[in-house]
PABA-434609 format. One record per residue (C-alpha): y, x, z. Coordinates in steps of 0.25 Angstrom, whole numbers, padded with zeros to 4 digits, always signed. Each point is the difference from the previous one (the first is absolute). Layout:
N
YXZ
...
This chain:
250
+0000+0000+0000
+0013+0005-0005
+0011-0004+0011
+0015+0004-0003
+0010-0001+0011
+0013-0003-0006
+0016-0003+0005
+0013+0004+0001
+0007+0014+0006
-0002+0002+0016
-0008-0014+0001
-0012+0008+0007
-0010+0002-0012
-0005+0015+0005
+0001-0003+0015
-0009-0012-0001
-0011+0009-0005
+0003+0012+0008
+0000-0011+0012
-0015-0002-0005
-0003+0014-0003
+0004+0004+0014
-0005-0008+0008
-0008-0011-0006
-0002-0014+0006
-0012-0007+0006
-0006-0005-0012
+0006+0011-0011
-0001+0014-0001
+0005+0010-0011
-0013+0011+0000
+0003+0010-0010
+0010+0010+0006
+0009-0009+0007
+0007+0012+0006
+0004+0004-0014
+0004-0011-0005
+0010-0001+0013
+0005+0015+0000
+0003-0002-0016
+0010-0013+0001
+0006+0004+0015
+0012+0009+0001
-0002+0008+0012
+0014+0005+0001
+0006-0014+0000
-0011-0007+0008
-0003-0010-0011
-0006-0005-0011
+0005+0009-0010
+0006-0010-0014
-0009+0000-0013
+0008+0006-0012
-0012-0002-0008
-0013-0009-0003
-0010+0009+0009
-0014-0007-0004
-0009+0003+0011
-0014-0006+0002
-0005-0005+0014
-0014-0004+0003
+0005-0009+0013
-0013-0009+0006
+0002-0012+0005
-0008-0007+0012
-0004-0013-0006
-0009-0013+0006
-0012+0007-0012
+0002+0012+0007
+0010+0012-0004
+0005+0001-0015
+0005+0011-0005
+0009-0001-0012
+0007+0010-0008
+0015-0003-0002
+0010+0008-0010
+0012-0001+0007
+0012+0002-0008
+0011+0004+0006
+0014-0002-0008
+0014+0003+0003
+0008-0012+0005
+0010+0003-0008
-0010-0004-0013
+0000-0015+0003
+0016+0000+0003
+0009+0010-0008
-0001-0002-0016
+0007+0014+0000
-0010+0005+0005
-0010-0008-0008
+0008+0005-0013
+0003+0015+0004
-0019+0000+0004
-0004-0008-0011
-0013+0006-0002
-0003+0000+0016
+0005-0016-0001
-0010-0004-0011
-0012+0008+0008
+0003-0008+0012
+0000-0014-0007
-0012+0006-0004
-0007+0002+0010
+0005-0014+0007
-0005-0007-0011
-0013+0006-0001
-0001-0002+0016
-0009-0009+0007
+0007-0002+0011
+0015+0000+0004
+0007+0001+0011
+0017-0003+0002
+0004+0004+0012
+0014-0009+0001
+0011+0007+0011
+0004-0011+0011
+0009-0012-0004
+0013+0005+0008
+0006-0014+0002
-0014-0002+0009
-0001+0014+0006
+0001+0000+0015
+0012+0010+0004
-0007+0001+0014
-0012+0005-0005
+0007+0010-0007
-0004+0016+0005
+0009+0008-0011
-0011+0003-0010
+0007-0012-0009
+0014-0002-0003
+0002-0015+0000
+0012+0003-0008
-0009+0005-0011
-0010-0013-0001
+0002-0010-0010
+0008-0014+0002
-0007-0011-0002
+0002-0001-0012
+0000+0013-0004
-0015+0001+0005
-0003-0013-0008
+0005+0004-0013
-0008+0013+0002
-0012-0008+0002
+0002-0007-0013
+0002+0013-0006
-0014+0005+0005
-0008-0013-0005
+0006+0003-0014
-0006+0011+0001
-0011-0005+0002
+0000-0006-0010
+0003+0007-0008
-0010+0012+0004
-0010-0004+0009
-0009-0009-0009
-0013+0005+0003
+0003+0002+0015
-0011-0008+0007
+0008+0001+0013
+0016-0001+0003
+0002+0003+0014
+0016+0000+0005
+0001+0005+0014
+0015-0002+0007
-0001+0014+0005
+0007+0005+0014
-0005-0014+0008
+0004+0007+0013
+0015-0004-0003
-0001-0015-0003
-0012-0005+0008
-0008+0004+0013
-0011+0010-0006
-0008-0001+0013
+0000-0015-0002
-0003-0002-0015
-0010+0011+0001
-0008-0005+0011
+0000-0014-0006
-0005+0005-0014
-0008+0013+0004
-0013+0001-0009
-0012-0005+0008
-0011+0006-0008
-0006-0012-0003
-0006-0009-0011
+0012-0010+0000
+0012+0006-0008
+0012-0002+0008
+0008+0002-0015
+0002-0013-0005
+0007-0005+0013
+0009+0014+0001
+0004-0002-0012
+0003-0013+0001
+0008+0005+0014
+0007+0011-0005
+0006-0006-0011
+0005-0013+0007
+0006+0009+0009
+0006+0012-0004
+0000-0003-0016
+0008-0014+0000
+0013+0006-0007
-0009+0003-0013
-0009-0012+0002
+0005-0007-0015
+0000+0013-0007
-0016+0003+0006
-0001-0018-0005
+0004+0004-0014
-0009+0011+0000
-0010-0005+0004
+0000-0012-0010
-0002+0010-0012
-0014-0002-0006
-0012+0011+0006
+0011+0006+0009
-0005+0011+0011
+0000-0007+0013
+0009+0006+0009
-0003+0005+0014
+0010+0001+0010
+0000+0011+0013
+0010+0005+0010
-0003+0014+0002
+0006+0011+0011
-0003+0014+0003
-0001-0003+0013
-0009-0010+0001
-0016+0003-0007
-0005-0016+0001
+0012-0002-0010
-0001+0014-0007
-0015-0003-0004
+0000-0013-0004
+0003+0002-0015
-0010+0012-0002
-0012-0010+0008
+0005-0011-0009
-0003+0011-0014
-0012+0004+0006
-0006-0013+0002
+0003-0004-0014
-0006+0013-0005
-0014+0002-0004
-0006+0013+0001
């Protein structure tokens, strides 16, 4: 399964893989040289993820603890500049580097959109200096951006068997503890997806509710699946790489 992870510049493409890689969760684990993976995207002199200036392909074995027992899938994890998906200067001065990343999307099983927060329903209090509220989208900003990404869909991920969109940085708009404990993956038979999706999307994706209706109405559309995800929180963190397992056959 080829699984791409996709979104704009300093949204947390690279540290929600590194998050993995370091440390894992209950239920997902990066095996092949995790440690490498980490010191190759984390700036030690700065203390952080270090930003991708380039599509860096990297291919992860990760297993996945399922109810018919551990999986273990092999995901090529694209990497790709923020700065791809949002600068058209950038897409005209990297032409060639553009088309190889719509490339690779397109022939992608899997995709994941991390989305930043809405900033009109970020919680200033729960704020801790890693995000500038100031620099999060207005309502309206983060809903035309959405409508922007399902053209792009559209327009590039036809052969996709599985759109995930994950609002990404949960911690600063909702109780993390909370929604992770209510929705952590119980390893069981019964998939708890259809009614997180169903969750998720009532509750944190209402300002784009007409533009996912239109989409949805198109004939043989890719059913969209809907996460919150955090850094700090691996029940939430997981949830989209258990629900790729679970649709993959090995």
């Amino acid at each position: 399964m080829n699984v791409v992870v996709i979104g704009d510049r300093a949204v947390g493409k690279t540290s929600m893989v590194v998050a993995l890689a370091k440390s894992g969760t209950k239920h997902v684990q990066v095996v092949n040289d995790p440690d490498g993976l980490v010191a190759r995207r984390f700036n030690v002199e700065e203390d952080r993820i270090a930003g991708t200036a380039q599509m860096l392909p990297e291919t992860l074995l990760i297993n996945v603890d399922l109810p018919s027992g551990e999986r273990q899938i092999q995901l090529l994890w694209i990497d790709t500049p923020g700065e791809a998906f949002s600068n058209r200067e950038w897409q005209k001065d990297n032409a060639t580097a553009w088309q190889d990343i719509k490339q690779q999307i397109s022939q992608s099983t899997g995709v994941i959109l991390l989305l930043p927060p809405n900033g009109d329903r970020v919680n200033p209090n729960r704020l801790d200096g890693r995000i500038d509220v100031d620099e999060l989208p207005s309502n309206q900003a983060w809903v035309n951006r959405f409508k922007y990404w399902l053209d792009f869909f559209k327009d590039n991920c036809a052969n996709a068997q599985h759109l995930l969109i994950c609002i990404h940085k949960a911690d600063t708009f909702c109780d993390i503890q909370q929604e992770g404990n209510k929705w952590k993956y119980k390893n069981s038979k019964e998939s708890p997806f259809f009614e997180y999706n169903k969750y998720v999307r009532r509750t944190y994706f209402t300002s784009a509710d007409k533009i996912i209706q239109e989409y949805n109405s198109r004939p043989y559309a890719t059913a969209l699946q809907f996460f919150i995800t955090s850094t700090d929180n691996p029940h939430l963190l997981e949830l989209p790489w258990i629900y790729l397992a679970s649709h993959h056959h090995n």
